[in-house]
C-alpha positions in Angstrom: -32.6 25.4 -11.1 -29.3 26.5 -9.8 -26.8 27.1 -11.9 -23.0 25.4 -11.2 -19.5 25.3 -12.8 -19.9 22.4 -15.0 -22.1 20.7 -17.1 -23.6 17.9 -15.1 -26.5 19.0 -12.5 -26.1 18.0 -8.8 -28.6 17.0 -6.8 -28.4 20.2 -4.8 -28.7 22.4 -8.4 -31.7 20.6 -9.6 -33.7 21.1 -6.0 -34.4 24.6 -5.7 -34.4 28.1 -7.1 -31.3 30.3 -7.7 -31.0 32.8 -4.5 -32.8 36.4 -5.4 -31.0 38.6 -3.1 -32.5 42.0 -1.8 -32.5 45.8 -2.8 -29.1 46.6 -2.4 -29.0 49.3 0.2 -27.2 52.8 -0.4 -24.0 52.4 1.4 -20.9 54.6 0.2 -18.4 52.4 2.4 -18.4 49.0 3.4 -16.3 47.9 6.6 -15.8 44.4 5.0 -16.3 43.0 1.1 -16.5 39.6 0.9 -15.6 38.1 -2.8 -17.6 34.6 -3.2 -20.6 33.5 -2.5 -20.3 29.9 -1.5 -20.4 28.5 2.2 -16.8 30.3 3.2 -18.2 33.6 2.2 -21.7 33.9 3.5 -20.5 32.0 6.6 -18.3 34.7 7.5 -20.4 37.4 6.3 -23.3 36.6 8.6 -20.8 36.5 11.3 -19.2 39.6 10.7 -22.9 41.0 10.6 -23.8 40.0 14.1 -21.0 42.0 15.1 -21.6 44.9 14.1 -19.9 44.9 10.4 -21.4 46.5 7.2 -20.4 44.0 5.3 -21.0 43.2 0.9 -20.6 39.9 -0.8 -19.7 39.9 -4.1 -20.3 36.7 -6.5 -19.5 36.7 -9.8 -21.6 34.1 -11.1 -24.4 33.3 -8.3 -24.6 32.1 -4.6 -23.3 28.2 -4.3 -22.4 28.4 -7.9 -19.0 26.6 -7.3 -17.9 24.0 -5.5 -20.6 24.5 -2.5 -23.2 23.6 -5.5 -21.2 20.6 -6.3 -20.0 19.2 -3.1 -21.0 15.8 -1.4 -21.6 17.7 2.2 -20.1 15.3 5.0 -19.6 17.9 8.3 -17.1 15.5 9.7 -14.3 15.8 12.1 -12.4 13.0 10.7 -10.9 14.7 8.2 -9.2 13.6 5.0 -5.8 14.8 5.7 -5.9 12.6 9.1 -4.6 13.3 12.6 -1.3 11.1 12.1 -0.3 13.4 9.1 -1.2 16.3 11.3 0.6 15.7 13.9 3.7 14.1 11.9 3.8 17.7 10.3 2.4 19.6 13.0 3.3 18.5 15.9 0.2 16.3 18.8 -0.6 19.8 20.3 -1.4 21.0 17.0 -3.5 18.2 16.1 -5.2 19.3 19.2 -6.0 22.4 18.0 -7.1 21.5 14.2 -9.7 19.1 16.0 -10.8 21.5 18.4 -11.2 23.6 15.6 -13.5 21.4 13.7 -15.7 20.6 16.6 -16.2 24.5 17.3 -17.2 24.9 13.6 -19.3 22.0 13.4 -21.3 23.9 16.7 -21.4 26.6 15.1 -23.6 25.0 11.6 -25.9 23.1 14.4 -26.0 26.8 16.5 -27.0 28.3 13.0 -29.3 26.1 12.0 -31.2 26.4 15.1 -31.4 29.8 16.4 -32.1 30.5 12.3 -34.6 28.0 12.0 -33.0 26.7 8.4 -34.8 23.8 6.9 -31.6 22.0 5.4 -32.2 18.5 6.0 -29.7 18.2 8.9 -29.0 15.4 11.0 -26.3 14.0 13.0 -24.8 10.8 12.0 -21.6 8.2 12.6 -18.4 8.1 10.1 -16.8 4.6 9.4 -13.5 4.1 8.5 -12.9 0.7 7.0 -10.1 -1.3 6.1 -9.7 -4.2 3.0 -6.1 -5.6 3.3 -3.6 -6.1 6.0 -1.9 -3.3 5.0 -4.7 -0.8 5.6 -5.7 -2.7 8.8 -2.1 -1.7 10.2 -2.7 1.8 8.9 -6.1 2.2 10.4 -4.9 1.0 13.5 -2.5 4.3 13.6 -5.2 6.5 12.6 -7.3 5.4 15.5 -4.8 6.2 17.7 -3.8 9.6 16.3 -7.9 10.6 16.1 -8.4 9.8 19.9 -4.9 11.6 21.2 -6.3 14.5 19.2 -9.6 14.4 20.7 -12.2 12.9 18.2 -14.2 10.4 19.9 -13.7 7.4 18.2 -13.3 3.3 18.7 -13.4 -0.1 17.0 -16.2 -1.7 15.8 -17.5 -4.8 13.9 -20.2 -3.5 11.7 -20.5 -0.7 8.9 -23.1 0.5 7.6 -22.2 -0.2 3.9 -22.6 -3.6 2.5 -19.1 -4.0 1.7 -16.4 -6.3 2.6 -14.2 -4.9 4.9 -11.7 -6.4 7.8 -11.3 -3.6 10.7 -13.4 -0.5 10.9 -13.1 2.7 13.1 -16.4 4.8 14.0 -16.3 8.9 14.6 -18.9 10.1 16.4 -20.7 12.8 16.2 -20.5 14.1 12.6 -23.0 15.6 10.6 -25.1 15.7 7.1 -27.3 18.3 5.7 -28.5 20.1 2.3 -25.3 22.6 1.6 -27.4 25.4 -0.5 -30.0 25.6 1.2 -28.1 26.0 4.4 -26.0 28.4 2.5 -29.4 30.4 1.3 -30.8 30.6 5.1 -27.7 31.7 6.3 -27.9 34.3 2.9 -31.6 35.4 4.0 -30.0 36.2 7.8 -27.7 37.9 6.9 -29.5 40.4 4.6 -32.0 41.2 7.3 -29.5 42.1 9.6 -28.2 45.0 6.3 -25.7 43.2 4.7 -25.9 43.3 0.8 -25.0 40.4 -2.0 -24.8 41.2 -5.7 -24.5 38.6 -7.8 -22.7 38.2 -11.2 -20.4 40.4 -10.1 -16.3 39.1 -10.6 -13.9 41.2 -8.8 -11.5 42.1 -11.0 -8.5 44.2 -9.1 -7.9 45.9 -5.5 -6.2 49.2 -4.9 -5.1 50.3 -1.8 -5.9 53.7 -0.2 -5.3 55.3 3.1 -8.9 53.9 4.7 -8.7 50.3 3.5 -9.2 48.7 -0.4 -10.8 49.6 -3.7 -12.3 46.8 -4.8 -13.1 47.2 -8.8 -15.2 45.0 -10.5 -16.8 44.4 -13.7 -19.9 46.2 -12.1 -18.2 49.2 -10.5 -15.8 50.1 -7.3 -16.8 49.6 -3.5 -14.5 50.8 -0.6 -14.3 48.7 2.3 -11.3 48.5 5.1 -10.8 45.0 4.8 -11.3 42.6 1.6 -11.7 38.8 2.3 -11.5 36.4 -1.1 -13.8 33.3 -0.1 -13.3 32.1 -4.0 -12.1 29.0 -3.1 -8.7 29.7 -4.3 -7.7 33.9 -4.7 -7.9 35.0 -8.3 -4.8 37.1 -9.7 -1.1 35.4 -8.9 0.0 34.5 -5.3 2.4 32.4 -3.4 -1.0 30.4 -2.2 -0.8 28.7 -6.2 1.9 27.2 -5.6 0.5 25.5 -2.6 -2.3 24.3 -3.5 -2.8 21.5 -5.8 -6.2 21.4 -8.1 -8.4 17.8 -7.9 -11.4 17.1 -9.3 -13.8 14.5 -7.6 -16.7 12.6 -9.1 -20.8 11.8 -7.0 -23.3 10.2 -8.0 -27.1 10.5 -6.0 -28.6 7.3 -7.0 -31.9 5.2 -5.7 -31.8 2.0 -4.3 -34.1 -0.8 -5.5 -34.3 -2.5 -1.3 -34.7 1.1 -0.3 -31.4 0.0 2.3 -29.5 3.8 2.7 -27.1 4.1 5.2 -28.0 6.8 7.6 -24.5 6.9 8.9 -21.1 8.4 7.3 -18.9 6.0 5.2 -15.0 5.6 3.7 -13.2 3.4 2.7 -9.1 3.4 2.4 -8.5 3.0 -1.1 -6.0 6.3 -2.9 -8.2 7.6 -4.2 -10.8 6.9 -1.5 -14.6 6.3 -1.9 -17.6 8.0 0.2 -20.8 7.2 0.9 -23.9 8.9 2.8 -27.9 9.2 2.0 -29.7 12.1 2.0 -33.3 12.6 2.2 -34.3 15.4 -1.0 -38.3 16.6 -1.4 -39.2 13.4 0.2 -36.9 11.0 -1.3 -33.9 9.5 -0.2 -30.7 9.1 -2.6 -27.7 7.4 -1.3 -24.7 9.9 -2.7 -21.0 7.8 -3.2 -18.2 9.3 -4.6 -14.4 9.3 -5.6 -11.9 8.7 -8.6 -10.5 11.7 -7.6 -7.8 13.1 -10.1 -5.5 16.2 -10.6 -7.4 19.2 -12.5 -6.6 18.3 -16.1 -5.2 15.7 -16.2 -7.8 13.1 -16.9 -7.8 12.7 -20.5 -11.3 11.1 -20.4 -13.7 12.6 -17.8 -16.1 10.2 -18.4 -14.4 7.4 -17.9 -14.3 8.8 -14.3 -18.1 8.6 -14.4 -18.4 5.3 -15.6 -15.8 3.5 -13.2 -17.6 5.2 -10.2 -21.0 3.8 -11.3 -19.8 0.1 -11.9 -18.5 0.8 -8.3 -21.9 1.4 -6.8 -23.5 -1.0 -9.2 -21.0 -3.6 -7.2 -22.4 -3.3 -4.2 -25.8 -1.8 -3.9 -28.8 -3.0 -5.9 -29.1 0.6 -8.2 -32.9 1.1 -9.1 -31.8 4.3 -10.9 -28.5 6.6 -11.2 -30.5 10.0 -10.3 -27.9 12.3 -10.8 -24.0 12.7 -11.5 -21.3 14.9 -11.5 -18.4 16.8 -10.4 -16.7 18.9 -8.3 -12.8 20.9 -7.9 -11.0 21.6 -4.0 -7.7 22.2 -3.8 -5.1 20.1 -1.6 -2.8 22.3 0.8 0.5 21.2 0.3 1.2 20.5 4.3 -2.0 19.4 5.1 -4.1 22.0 6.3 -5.8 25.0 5.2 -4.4 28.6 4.7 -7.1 30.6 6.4 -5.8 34.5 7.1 -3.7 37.5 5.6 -3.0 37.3 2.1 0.5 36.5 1.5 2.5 39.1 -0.1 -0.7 41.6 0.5 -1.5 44.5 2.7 -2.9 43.7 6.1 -6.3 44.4 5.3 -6.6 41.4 2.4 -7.5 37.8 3.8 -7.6 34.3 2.1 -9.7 31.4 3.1 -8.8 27.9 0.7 -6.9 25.1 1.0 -9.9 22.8 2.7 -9.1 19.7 1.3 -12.2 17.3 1.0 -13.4 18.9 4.1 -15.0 22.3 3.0 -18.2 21.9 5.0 -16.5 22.1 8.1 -13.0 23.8 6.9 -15.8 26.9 6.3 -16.9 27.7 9.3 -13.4 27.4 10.9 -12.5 30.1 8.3 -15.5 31.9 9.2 -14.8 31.4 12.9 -10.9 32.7 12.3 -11.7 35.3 10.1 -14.4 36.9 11.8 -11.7 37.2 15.2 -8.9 38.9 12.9 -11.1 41.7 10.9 -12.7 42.2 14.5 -10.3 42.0 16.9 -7.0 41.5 15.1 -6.4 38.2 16.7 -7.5 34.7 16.5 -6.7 31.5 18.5 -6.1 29.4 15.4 -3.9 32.3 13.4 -0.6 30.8 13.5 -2.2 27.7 13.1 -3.4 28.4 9.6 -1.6 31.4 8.8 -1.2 31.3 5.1 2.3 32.6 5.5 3.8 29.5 7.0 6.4 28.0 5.6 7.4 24.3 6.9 9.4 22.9 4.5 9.8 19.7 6.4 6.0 18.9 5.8 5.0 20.8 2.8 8.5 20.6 0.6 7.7 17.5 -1.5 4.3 18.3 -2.7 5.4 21.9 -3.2 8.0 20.7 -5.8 6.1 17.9 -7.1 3.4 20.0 -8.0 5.3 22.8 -9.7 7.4 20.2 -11.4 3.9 19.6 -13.3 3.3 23.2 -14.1 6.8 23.7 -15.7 6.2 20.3 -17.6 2.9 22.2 -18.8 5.2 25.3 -20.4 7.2 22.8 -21.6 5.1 21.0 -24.0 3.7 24.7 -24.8 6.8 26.0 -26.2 8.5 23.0 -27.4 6.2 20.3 -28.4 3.1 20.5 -31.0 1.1 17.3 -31.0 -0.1 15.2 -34.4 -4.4 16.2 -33.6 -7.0 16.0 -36.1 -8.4 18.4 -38.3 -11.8 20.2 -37.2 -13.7 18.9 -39.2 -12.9 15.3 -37.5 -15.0 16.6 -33.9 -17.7 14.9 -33.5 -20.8 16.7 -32.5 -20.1 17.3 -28.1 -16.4 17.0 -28.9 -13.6 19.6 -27.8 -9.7 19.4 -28.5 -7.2 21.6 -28.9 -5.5 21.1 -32.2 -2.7 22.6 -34.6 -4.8 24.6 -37.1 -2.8 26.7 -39.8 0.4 26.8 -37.7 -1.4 27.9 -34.6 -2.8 26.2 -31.8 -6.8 26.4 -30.8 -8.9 25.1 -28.2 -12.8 24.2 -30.6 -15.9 23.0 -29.6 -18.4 21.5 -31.6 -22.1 21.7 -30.1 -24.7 19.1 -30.4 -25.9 21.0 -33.5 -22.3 21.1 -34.9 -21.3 25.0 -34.2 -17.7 25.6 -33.9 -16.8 27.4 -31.1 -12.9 28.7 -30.9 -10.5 29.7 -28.4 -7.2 30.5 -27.3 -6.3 27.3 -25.3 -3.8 29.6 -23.3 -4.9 29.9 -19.8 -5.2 33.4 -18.5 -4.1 32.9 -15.5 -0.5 32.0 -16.3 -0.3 30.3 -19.8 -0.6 27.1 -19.5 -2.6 25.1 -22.1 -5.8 24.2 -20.8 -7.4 20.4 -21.6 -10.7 19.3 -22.3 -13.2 18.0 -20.0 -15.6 15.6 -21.7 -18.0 15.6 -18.5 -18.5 18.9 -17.7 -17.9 20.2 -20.9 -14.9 22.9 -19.6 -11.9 24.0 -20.6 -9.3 23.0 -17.4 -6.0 23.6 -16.5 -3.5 21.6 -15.3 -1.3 24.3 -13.7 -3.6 26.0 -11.0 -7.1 24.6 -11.7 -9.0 27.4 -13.9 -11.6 25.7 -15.6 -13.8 28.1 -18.8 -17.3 26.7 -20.4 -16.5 25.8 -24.1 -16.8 29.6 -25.3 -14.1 30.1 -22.5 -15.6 31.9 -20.1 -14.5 31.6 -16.6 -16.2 28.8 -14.1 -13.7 28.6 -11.9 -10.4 31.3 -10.8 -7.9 31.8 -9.6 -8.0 33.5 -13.6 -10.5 36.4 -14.0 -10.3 36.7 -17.4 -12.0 34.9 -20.2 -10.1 32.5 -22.8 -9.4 34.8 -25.9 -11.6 34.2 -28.7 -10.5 33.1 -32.5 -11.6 33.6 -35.8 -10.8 31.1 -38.0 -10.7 31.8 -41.6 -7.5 31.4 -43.9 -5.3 31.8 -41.2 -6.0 31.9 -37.2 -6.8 35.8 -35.7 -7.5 36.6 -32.3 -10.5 38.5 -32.1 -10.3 42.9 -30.7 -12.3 43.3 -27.7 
């Protein structure tokens, strides 16, 4: 099985083997290191590879361990953040470009899949947009406007292929589905034949600069390399780029169907948060996937409940023969719309950033990969300015930007001037975490199925907010920049690199040495 950041096992996790990389070969310096082992960074390693780099990825847990392990995989060109937005903030050109963009990437995963010869379970397939009011009927009818002037074929129709009520629908063509790891582990295998290494479990941990590129140190050693690329998802350490993205968490489900009825095509509806629906076919079975009840990293204070309003969802609409599988998965929301794929801000020219994809990380990655790949080789890129990570546009990015960092000074708030009224330990029950006011002190326990105590700090390492529970994946999250820990507070997801501090508890509270 392949191990994720979070509790609850995903359909892609519980389908095949964690990836057993190669001998790694005995090279001194590395042109490029890539930190992260997901879809972003083996996308780009492989085509750094083919052009000629020496190239290392670095994973600190193992390949598709985060959010690739745990996405829903739509390849679509109709993106969440849609073409009106775009081109509201952007400007119609620009919207252009971000869907020409998307079309060359999603070439680029059929290109790769076929001149690699990866068994992943791809096929093309439609994507419906449907309306339920009047009120999304007048929106819809913008958005199919905006998707067409930027270049996404696109038009009216009168059926969906979901059994739900709806009253206008739009249909993308030419979108995509496939299995996300083991695309990810062909592309891997590739890539390694051609002399690139991966080491896994791995974190990077700091970067110095020298006169021939970057130190990168980890928890396994240093590696040189001229250039240094995070594809983490969001860049660990502290950077302008936190304050620009926003932290969600969204909930799937992989679930059989009694009529045996599964939509071959793409589906959404309109609804804030909005719901998704595809099938795909697993070791000979098919599972339609749905998904939503998005929410803000930490700020759910009952997971579960997340869970439980998706599946009466489904159960609405479909005949459900069995709920196969569930969980969850974290992206982070760009504050203007649109990724941040380039130099690092506030970093030496040789440091890039990928993150920022939104929903859309299937297809955001290999525009990333795409971008990336032009810059480290050639210094430029047609997209650059388009997703420089240095932009500022106030105009379309200055309300979530404050709205967002509103919420993390709320969070430093409540941690130096409010203590809430929790229970006792020895209230948990057995699967239960909180943090709670224990002999003047606050600590973030967990009691196990077997009732052990485990105790942390519940400051977050990456910039001291308190983290919350998560009662479906079992985590540690925090509100502030999206960190999650397991319950012994080890990290799942950055941007912190270090663990949650452990506690002893015994008459009063002590932090443990290390």
């Amino acid at each position: 099985m392949i191990q994720r950041d979070g509790r609850c096992t995903s359909l892609w996790q519980d389908s095949g083997h964690s990836y057993k990389p190669a001998p790694l070969r005995n090279v001194q310096q590395y042109d490029v290191i890539i930190a992260g082992g997901g879809i972003t960074g083996i996308s780009t390693a492989l085509l750094l590879a083919e052009r000629g780099k020496r190239c290392l990825v670095l994973e600190a847990r193992e390949l598709c361990f985060g959010t690739t392990g745990g996405t829903t995989a739509h390849i679509n060109t109709l993106l969440d953040t849609p073409y009106t937005t775009i081109a509201k903030n952007f400007g119609k050109e620009n919207a252009k470009a971000v869907a020409q963009s998307v079309k060359e990437a999603l070439q680029l995963i059929k290109s790769n899949i076929s001149r690699l010869g990866i068994d992943c379970g791809f096929s093309e397939a439609d994507a419906y947009l449907f309306a339920q009011n009047d009120a999304q009927d007048k929106e819809l009818e913008q958005l199919l406007a905006a998707t067409k002037e930027a270049g996404v074929e696109a038009d009216l129709v009168n059926d969906i292929p979901v059994p739900i009520p709806f009253t206008t629908a739009m249909r993308a063509k030419e979108q995509a589905k496939f299995h996300p790891v083991k695309y990810v582990f062909g592309l891997a295998r590739a890539f390694e034949a051609m002399g690139g290494g991966i080491i896994q479990q791995t974190r990077v941990t700091g970067v110095e600069n020298n006169d021939d590129g970057v130190i990168v140190e980890t928890d396994q050693g240093r590696f040189a390399a001229t250039d240094l690329i995070y594809a983490t998802h969001i860049p660990p350490g502290v950077n302008l780029l936190h304050l620009r993205c926003v932290p969600y968490r969204s909930y799937a489900m992989a679930v059989q169907l009694e009529d045996g009825a599964y939509p071959e095509d793409l589906s959404y509806d309109m609804e804030d948060p909005y719901h998704y629906y595809r099938t795909q076919i697993v070791k000979g079975q098919p599972y339609l996937i749905a998904g939503g009840k998005d929410h803000k990293t930490g700020e759910a204070e009952n997971a579960n409940a997340h869970f439980l309003q998706l599946e009466s969802h489904i159960r609405k609409y479909f005949p459900v023969k069995e709920i196969s599988y569930k969980w969850s998965s974290q992206y982070f929301e760009p504050a203007d719309g649109i990724p941040y794929i380039g130099h690092l801000p506030g970093q030496q020219e040789h440091i890039y950033v990928a993150t920022g994809f939104g929903g859309n990380g299937m297809i955001y990655s290999s525009v990333a990969a795409i971008l990336l790949r032009d810059l480290v080789c050639t210094g430029i890129a047609q997209y650059e300015k388009l997703f420089d990570p240095n932009r500022l546009k106030p105009v379309a990015g200055f309300t979530n930007f404050i709205s967002h960092n509103a919420d993390v000074v709320k969070q430093f708030a409540m941690k130096l001037f409010t203590r809430e009224d929790l229970d006792l330990l020895a209230e948990l029950a057995p699967g239960e975490g909180r943090v709670v006011s224990y002999e003047g002190d606050k600590v973030a326990v967990y009691k196990d199925e077997n009732g052990a105590i485990q105790a942390v700090s519940p400051t977050c390492t990456h910039l001291q907010c308190d983290v919350k529970w998560n009662n479906a994946e079992l985590s540690w999250d925090c509100p502030c920049h999206g960190a999650r820990y397991d319950a012994s507070g080890k990290v799942l997801n950055g941007p912190a690199s270090m663990n949650l501090e452990e506690v002893m508890i015994n008459k009063g509270v002590e932090h443990s040495k290390k």
